[in-house]
TIVO-2410 file (N, C-alpha, C; in nm, 3 decimals):
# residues 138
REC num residu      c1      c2      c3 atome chaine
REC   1      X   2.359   5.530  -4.768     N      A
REC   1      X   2.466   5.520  -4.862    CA      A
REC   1      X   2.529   5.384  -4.850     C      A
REC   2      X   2.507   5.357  -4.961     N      A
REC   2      X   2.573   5.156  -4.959    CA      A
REC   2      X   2.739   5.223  -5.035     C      A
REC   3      X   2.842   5.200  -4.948     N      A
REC   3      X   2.967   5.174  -5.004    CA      A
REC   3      X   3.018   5.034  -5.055     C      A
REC   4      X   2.968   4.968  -4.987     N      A
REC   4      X   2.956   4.828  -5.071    CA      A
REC   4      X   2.907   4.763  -5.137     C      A
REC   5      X   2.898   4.800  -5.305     N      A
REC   5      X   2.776   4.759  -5.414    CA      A
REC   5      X   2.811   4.632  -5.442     C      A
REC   6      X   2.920   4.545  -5.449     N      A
REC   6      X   2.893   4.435  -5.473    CA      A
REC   6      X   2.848   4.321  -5.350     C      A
REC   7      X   2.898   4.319  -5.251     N      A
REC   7      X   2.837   4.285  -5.154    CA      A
REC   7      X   2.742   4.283  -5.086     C      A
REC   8      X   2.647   4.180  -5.043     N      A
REC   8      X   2.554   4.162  -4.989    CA      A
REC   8      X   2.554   4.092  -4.833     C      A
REC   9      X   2.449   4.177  -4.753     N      A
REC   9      X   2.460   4.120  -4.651    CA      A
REC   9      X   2.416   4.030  -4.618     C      A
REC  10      X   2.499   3.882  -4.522     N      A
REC  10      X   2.448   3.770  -4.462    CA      A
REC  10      X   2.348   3.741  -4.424     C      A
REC  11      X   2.256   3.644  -4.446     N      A
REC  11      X   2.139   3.683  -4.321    CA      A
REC  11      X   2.148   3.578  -4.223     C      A
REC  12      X   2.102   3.615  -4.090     N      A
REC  12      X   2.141   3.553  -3.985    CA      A
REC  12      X   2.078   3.394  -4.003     C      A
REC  13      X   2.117   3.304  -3.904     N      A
REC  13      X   2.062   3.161  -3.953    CA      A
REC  13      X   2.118   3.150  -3.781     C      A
REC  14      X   1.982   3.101  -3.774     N      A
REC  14      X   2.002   2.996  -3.617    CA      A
REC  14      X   2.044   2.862  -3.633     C      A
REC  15      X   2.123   2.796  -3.554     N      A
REC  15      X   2.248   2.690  -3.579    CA      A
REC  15      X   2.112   2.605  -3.451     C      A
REC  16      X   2.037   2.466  -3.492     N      A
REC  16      X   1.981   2.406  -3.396    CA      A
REC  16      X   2.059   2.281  -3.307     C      A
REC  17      X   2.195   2.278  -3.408     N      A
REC  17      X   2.250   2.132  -3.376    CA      A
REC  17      X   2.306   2.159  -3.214     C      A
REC  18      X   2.381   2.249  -3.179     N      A
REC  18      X   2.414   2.301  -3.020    CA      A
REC  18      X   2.306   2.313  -2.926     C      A
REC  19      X   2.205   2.335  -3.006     N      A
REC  19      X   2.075   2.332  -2.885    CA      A
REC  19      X   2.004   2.165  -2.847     C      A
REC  20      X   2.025   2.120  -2.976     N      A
REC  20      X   1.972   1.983  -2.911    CA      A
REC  20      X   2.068   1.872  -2.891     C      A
REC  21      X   2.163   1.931  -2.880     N      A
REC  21      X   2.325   1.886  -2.834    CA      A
REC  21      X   2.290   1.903  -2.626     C      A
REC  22      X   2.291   2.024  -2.621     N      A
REC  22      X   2.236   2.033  -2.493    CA      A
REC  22      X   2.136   2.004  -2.422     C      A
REC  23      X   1.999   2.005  -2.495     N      A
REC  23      X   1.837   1.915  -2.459    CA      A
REC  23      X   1.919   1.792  -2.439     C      A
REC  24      X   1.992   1.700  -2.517     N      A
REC  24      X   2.025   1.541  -2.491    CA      A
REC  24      X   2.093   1.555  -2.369     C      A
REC  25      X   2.169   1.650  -2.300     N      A
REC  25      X   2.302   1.631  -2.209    CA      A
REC  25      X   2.145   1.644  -2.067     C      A
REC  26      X   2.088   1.735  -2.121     N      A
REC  26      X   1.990   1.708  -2.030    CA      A
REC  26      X   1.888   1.644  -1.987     C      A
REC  27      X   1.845   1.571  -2.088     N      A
REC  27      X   1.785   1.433  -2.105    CA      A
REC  27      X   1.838   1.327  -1.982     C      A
REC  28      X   1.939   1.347  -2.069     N      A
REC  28      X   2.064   1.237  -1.986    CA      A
REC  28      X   2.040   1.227  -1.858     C      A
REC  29      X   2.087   1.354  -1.819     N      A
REC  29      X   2.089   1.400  -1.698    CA      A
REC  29      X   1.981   1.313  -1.604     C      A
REC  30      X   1.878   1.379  -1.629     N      A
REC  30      X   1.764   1.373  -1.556    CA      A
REC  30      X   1.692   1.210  -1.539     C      A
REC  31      X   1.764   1.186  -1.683     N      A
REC  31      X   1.727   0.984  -1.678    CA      A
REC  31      X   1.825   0.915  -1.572     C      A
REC  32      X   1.964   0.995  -1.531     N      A
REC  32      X   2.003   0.885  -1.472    CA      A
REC  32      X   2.005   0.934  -1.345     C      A
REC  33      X   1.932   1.054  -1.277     N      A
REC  33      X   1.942   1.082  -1.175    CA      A
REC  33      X   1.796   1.059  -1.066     C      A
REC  34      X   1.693   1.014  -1.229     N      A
REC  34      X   1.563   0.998  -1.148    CA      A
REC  34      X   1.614   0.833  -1.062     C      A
REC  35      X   1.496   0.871  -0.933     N      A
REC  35      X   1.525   0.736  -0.860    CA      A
REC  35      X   1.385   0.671  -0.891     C      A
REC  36      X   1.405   0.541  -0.914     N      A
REC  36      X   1.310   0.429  -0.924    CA      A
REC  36      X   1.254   0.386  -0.806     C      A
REC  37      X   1.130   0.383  -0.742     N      A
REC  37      X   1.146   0.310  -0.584    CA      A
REC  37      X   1.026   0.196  -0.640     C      A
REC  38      X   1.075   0.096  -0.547     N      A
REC  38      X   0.922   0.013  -0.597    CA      A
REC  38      X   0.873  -0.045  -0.405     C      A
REC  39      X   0.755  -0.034  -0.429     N      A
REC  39      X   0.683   0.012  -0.259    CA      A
REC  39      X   0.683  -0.160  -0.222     C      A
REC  40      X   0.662  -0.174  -0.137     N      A
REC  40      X   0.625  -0.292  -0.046    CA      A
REC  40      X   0.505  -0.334  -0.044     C      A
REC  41      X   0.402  -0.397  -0.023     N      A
REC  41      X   0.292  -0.392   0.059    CA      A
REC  41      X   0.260  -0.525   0.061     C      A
REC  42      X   0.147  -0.566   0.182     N      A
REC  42      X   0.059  -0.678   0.217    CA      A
REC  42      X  -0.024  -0.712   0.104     C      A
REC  43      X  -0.064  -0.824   0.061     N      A
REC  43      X  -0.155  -0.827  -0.023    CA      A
REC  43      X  -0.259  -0.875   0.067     C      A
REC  44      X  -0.372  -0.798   0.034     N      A
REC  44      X  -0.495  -0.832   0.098    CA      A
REC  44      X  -0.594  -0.858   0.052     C      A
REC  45      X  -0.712  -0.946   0.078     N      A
REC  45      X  -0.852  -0.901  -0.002    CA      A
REC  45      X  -0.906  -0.804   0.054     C      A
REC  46      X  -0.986  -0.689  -0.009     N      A
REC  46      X  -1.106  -0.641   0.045    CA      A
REC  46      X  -1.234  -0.729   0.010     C      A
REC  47      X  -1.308  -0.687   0.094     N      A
REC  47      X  -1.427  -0.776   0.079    CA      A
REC  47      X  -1.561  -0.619   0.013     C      A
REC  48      X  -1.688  -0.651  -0.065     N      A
REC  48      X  -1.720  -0.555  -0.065    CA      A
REC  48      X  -1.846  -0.554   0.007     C      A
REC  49      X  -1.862  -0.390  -0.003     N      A
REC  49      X  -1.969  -0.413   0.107    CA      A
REC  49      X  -2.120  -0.458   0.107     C      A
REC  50      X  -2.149  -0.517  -0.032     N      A
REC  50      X  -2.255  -0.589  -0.060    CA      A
REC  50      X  -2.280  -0.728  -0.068     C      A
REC  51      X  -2.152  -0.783  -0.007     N      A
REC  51      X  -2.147  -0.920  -0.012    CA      A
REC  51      X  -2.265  -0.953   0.040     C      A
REC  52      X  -2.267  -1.135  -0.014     N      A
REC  52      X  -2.372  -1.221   0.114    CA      A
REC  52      X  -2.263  -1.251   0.211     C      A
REC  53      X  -2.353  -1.292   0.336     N      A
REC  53      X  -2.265  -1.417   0.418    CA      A
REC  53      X  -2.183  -1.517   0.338     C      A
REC  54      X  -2.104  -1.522   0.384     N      A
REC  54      X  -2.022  -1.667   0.402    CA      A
REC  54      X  -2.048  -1.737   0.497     C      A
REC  55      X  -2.043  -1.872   0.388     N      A
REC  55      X  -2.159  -1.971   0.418    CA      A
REC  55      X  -2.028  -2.047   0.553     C      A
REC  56      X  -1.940  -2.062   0.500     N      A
REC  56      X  -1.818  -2.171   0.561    CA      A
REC  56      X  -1.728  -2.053   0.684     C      A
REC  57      X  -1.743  -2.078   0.783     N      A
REC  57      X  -1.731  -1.939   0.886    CA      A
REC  57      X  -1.604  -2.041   1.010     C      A
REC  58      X  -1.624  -2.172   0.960     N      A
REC  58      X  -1.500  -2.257   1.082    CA      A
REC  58      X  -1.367  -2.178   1.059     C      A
REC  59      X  -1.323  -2.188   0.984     N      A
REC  59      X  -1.167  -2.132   0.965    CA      A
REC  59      X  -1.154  -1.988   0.951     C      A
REC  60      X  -1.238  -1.894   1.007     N      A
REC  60      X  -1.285  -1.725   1.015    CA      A
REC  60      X  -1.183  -1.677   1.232     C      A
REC  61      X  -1.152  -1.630   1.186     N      A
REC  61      X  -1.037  -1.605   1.290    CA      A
REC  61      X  -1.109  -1.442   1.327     C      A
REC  62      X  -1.216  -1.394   1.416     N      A
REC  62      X  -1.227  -1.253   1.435    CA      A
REC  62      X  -1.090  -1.200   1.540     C      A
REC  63      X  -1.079  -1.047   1.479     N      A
REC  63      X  -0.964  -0.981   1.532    CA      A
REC  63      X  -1.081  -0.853   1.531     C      A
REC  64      X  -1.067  -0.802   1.682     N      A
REC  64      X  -1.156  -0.669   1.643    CA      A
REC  64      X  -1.093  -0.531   1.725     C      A
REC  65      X  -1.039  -0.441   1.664     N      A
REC  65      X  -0.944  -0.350   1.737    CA      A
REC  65      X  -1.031  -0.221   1.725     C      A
REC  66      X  -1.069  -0.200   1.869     N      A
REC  66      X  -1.119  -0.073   1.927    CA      A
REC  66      X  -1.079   0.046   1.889     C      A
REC  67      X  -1.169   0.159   1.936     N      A
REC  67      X  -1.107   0.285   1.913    CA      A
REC  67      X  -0.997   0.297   2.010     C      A
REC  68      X  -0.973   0.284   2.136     N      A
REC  68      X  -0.841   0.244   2.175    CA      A
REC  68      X  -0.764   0.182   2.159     C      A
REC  69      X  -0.716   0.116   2.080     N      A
REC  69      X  -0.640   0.076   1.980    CA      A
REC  69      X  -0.645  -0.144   2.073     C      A
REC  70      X  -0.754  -0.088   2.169     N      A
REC  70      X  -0.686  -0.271   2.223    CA      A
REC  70      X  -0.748  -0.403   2.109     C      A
REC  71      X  -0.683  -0.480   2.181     N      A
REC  71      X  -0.720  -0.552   2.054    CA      A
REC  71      X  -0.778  -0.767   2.129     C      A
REC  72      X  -0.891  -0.751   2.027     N      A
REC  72      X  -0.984  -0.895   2.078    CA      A
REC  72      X  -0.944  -1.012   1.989     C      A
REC  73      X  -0.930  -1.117   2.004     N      A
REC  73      X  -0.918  -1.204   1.913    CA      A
REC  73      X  -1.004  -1.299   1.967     C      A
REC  74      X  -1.150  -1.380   1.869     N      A
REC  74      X  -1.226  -1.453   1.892    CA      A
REC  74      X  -1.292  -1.395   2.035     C      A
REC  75      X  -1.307  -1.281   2.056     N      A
REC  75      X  -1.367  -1.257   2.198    CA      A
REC  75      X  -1.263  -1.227   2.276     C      A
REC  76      X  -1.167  -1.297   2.310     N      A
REC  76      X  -1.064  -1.266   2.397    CA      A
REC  76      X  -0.965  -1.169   2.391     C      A
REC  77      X  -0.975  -1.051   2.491     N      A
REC  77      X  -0.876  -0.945   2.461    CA      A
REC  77      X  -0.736  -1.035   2.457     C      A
REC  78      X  -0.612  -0.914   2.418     N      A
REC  78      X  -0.489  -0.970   2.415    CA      A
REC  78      X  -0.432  -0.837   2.431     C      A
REC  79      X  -0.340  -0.837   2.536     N      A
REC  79      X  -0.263  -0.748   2.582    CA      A
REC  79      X  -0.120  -0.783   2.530     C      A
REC  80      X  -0.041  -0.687   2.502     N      A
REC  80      X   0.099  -0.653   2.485    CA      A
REC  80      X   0.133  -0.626   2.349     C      A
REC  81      X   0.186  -0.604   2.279     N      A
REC  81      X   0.220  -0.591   2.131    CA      A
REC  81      X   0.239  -0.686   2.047     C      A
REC  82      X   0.267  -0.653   1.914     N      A
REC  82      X   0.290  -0.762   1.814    CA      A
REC  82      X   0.360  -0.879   1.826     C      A
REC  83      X   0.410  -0.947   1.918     N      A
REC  83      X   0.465  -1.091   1.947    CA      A
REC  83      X   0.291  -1.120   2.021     C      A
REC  84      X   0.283  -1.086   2.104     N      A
REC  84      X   0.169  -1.101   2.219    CA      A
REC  84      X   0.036  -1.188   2.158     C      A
REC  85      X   0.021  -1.066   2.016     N      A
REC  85      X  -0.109  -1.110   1.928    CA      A
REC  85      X  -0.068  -1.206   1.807     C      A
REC  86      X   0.049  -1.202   1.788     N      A
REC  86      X   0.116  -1.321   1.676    CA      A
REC  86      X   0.077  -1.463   1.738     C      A
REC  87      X   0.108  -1.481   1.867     N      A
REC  87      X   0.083  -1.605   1.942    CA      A
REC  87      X  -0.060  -1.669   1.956     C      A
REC  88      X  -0.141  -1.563   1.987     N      A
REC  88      X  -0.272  -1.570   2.036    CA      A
REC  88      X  -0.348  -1.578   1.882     C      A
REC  89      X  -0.266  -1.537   1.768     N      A
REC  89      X  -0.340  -1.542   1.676    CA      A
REC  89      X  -0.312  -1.688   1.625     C      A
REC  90      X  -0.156  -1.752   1.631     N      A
REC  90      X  -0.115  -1.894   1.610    CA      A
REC  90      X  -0.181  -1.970   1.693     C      A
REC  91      X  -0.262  -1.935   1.824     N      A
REC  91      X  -0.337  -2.054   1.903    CA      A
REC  91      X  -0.434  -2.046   1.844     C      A
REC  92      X  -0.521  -1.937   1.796     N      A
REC  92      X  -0.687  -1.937   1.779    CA      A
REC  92      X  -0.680  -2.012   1.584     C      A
REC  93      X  -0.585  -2.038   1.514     N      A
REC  93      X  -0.565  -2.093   1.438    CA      A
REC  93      X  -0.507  -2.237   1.407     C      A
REC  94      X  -0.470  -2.285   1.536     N      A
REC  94      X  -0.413  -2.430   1.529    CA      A
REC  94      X  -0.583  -2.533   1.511     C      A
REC  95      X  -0.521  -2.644   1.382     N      A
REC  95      X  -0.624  -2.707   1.366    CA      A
REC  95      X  -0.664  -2.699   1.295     C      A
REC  96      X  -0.692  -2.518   1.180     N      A
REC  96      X  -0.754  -2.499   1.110    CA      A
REC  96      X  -0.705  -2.477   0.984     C      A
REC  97      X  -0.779  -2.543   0.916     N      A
REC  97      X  -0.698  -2.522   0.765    CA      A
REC  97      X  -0.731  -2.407   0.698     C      A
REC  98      X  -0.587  -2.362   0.642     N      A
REC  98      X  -0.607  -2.267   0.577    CA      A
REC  98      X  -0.686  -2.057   0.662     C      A
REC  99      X  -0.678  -2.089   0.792     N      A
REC  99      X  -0.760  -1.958   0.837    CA      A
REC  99      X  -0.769  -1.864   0.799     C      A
REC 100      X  -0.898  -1.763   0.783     N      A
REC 100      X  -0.913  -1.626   0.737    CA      A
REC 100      X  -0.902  -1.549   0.855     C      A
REC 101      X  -0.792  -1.429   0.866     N      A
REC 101      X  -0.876  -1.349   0.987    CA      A
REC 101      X  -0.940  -1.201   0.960     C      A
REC 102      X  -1.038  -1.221   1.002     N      A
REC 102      X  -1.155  -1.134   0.958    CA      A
REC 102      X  -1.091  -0.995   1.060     C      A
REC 103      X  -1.029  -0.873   1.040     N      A
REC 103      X  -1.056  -0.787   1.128    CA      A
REC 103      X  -1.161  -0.662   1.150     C      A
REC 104      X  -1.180  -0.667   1.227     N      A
REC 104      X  -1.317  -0.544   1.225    CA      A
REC 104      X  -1.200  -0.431   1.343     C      A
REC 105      X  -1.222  -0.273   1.223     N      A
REC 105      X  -1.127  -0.233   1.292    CA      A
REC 105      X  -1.297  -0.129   1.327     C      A
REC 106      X  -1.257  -0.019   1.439     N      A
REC 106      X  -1.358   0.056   1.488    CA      A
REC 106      X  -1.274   0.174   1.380     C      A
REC 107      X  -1.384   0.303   1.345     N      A
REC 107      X  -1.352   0.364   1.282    CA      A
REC 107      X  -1.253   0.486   1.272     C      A
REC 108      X  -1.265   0.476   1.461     N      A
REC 108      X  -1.179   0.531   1.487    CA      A
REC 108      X  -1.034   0.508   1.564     C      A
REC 109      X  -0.993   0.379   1.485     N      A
REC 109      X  -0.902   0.301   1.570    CA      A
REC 109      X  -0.746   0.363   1.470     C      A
REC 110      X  -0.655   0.413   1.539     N      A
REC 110      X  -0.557   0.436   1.465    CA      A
REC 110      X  -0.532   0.306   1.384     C      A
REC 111      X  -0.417   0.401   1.292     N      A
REC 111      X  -0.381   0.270   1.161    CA      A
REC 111      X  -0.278   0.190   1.219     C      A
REC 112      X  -0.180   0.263   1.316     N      A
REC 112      X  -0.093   0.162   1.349    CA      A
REC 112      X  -0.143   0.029   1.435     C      A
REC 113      X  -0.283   0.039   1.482     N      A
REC 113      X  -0.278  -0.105   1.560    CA      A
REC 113      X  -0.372  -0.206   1.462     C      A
REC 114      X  -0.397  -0.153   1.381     N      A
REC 114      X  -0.427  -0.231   1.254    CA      A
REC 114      X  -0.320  -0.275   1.211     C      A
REC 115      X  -0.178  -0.215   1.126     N      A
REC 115      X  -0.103  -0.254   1.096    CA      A
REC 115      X  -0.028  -0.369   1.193     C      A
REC 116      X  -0.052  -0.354   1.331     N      A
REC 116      X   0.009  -0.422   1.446    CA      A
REC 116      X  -0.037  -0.576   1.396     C      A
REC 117      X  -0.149  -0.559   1.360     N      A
REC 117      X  -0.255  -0.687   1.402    CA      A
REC 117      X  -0.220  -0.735   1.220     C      A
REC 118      X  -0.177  -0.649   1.118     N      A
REC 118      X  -0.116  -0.760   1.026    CA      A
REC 118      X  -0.030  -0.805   0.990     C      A
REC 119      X   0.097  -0.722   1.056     N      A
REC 119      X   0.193  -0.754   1.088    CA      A
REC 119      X   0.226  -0.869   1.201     C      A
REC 120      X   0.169  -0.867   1.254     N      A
REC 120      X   0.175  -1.019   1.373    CA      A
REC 120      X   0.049  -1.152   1.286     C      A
REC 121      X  -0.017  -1.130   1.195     N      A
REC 121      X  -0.061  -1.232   1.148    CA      A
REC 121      X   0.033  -1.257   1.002     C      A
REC 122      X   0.131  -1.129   0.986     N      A
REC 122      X   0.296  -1.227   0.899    CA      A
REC 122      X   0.312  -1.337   0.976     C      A
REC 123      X   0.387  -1.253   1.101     N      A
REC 123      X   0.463  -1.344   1.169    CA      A
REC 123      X   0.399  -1.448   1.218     C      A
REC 124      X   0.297  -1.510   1.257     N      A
REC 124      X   0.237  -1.587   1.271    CA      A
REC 124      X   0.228  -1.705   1.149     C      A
REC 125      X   0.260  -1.646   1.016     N      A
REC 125      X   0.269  -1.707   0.907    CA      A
REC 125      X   0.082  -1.744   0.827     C      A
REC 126      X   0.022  -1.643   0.893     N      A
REC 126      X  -0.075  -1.637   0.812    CA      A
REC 126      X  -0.131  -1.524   0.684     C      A
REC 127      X  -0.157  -1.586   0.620     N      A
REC 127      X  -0.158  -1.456   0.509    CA      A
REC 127      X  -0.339  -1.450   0.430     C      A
REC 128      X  -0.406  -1.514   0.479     N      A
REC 128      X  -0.528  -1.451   0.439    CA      A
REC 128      X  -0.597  -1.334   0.550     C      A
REC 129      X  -0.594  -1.269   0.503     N      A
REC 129      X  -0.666  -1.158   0.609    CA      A
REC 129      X  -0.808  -1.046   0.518     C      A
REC 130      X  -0.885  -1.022   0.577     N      A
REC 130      X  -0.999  -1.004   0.503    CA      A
REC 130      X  -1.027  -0.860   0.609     C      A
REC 131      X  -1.100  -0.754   0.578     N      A
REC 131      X  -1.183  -0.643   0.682    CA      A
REC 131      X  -1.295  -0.695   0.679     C      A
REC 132      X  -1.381  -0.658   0.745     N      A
REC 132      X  -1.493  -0.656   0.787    CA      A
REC 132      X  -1.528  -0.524   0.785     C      A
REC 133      X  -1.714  -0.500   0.671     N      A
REC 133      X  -1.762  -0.362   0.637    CA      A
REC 133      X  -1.904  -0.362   0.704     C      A
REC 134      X  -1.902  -0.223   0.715     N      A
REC 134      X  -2.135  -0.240   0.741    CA      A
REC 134      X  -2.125  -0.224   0.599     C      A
REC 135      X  -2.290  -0.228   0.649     N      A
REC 135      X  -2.351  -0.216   0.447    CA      A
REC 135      X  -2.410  -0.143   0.483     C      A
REC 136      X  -2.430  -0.050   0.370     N      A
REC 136      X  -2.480   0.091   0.348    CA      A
REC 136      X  -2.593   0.073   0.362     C      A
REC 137      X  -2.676   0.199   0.427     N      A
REC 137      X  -2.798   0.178   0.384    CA      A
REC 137      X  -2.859   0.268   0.316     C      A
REC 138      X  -2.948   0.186   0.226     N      A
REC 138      X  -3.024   0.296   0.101    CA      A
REC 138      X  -3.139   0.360   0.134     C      A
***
């Protein structure tokens, strides 16, 4: 029974402007709360593992750190930490222009005495540093 013949009923209508009133507040949000980080790192070459020799080997500085993390420079161990090998790495480089130091790490040598050994060739103020790879065999 319709008691109301001239009247008609409303029909519902979804209102979008409050909803993307709130998507923006959250937009917002999230833009100014993300954090930006920007990373650090060494720049290094890798070398690959199919190279030839290098022909020019005078200014090649070997660093070769064991699975015990000790560490050789040109043959000669070097005991104590990162000042220890910064020095020994500034002697085995006086003279030479421009030096590469080649490190050959063992595979199972933790990362921190790698990092030791390029971090003391910062401080030393040298910045070419190269790994040393085997080559695969086919």
């Amino acid at each position: 029974m319709n008691f109301q013949r001239g009247h008609q009923r409303a029909e519902p209508e979804i209102n979008l402007i409050p909803m993307i009133d709130v998507f923006l507040v959250i937009l917002i949000f999230l833009m100014v709360t993300t954090t930006y980080s920007k990373f650090a790192g060494l720049e290094i070459n890798l070398p690959t593992a199919d190279a030839q020799a290098q022909q020019d080997k005078t200014n090649d500085i070997d660093v070769v750190v064991t699975a015990t993390g000790s560490v050789l420079i040109n043959k000669m161990p070097v005991s104590g930490g990162v000042e220890a090998i910064g020095v020994a790495l500034r002697r085995a480089a006086e003279g030479a222009h421009e030096p590469v130091i080649i490190i050959n790490a063992d595979a199972k040598a933790t990362h921190q005495s790698v990092i030791d050994v390029m971090q003391a060739a910062r401080n030393a103020g040298l910045s070419h540093i190269s790994f040393a790879t085997q080559q695969t065999q086919q």
